[in-house]
C-alpha positions in Angstrom: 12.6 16.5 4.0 10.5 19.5 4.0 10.2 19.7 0.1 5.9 19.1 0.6 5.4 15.4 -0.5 3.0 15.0 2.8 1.3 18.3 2.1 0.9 17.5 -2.7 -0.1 14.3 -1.3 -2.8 15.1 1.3 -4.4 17.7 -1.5 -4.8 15.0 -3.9 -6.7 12.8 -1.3 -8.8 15.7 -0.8 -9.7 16.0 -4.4 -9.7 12.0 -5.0 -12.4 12.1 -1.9 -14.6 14.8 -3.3 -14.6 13.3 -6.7 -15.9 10.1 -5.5 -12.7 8.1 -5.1 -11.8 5.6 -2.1 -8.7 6.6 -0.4 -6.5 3.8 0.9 -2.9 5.4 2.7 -0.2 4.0 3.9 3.3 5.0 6.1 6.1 3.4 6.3 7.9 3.7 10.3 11.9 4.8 10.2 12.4 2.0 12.9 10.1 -0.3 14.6 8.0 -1.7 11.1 7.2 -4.9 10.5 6.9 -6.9 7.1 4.7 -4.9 5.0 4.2 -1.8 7.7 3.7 0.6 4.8 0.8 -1.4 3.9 -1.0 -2.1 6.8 -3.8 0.9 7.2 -4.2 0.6 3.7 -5.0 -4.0 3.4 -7.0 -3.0 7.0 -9.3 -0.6 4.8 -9.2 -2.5 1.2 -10.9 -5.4 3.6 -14.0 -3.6 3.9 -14.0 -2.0 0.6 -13.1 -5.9 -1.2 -14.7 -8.4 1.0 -12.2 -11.3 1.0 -13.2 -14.8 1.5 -12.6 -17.2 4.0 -8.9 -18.3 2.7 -8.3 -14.8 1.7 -9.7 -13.1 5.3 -7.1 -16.1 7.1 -4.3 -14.9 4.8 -4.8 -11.4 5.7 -5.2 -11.9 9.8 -1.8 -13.1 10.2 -0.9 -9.2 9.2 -4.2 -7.7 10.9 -4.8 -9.1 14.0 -7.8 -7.7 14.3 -9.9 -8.3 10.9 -12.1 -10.0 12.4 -13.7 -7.3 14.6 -13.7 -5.2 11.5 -15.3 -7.9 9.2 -17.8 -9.4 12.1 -17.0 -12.9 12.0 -14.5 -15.5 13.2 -11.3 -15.5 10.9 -9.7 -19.0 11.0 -6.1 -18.8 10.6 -4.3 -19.7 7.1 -2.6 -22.8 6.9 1.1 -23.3 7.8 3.1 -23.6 4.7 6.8 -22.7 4.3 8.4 -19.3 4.2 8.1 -18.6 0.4 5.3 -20.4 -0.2 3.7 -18.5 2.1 5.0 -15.3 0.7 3.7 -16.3 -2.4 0.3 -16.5 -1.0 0.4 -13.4 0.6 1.2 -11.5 -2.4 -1.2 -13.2 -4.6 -4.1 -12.8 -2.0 -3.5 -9.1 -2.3 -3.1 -8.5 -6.2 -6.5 -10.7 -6.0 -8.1 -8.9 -3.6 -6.6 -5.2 -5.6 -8.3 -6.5 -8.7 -12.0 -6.6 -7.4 -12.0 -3.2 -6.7 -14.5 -1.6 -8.9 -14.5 2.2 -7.7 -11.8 4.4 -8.7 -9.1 4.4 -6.3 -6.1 6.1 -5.0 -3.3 4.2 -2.5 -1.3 6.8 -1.2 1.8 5.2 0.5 4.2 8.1 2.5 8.4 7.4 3.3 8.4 4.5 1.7 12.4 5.2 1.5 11.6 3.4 5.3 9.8 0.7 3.7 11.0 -2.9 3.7 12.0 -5.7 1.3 8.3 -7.4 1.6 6.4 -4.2 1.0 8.8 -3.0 -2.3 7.7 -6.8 -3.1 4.2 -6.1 -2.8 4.2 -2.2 -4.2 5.6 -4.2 -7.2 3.3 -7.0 -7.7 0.2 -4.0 -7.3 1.9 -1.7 -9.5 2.4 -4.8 -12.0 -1.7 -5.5 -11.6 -3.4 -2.4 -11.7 -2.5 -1.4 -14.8 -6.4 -1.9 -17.0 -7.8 -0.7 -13.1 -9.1 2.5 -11.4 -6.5 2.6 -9.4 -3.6 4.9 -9.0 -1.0 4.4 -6.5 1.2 7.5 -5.5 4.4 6.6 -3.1 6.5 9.0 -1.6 10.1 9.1 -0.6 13.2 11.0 0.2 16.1 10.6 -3.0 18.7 11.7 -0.6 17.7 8.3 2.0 16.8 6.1 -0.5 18.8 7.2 -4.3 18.3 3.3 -5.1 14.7 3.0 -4.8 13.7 4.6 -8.4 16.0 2.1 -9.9 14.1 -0.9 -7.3 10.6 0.0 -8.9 10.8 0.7 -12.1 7.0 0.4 -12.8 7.0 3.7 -11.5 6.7 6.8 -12.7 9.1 9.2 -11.1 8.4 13.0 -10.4 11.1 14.8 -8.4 10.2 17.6 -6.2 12.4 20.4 -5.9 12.4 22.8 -2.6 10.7 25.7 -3.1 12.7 28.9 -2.5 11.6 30.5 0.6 10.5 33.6 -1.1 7.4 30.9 -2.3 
């Protein structure tokens, strides 16, 4: 805490924006997040950037309730399948709607030592899809809450951040 993740992080969306760049962010909540909370603002934004269709708009309102008001038409709602099958769905929904995205882009998700099972799931299967894109994702956590996580992801790259001394 206090090492300047928030602050490195909101400078590079300042430069990603004024190069051009869409800027998709994310937070993960220390209590009170649901399934994939880290990634909510950021599916709620890719939606209008990456029109989904109809099967991929129903998928996605079961996390936003409100995508239809953003899209501006009736989302029907995904049919019922079982708990991993619809998992499964989920996730492939959002690598498919990650790979139409033609602009560069940078997903900047914050805390994600707060993050759950489902969204590590999904940082994973974005991280494992991006790879030929222009996309770069940039995650932040706290080591000291989290010393398992770089180990969890291993697609990613890992930059430690170091205190400054307060004379800097």
């Amino acid at each position: 805490s206090g090492v300047g993740k928030s602050r490195l992080l909101e400078e590079l969306r300042t430069l990603a924006l004024v190069r051009g760049a869409i800027v998709l962010r994310g937070q993960a909540v220390n209590a009170g997040g649901g399934p994939y909370r880290v990634f909510y603002d950021v599916l709620r934004a890719l939606a209008l950037y990456v029109e989904p269709n109809e099967l991929e708009a129903s998928v996605l309102g079961s996390l936003i309730p409100d995508l239809g008001t953003l899209l501006g038409r009736e989302i029907m709602a995904a049919p019922v399948l079982e708990a991993q099958a619809t998992q499964w769905r989920f996730l492939s929904v959002i690598e498919a709607l990650i790979t139409r995205i033609q602009q560069p882009t940078l997903i900047i998700l914050e805390d994600i030592q707060w993050a759950r099972e489902e969204s590590l799931s999904l940082l994973q299967r974005i991280l494992s899809c991006v790879g030929q894109l222009p996309v770069l994702v940039l995650a932040s956590y706290r080591e000291d809450e989290a010393p398992s996580l770089k180990g969890q992801i291993p697609e990613m790259h890992h930059l430690r951040l170091s205190r400054l001394p307060s004379s800097d």
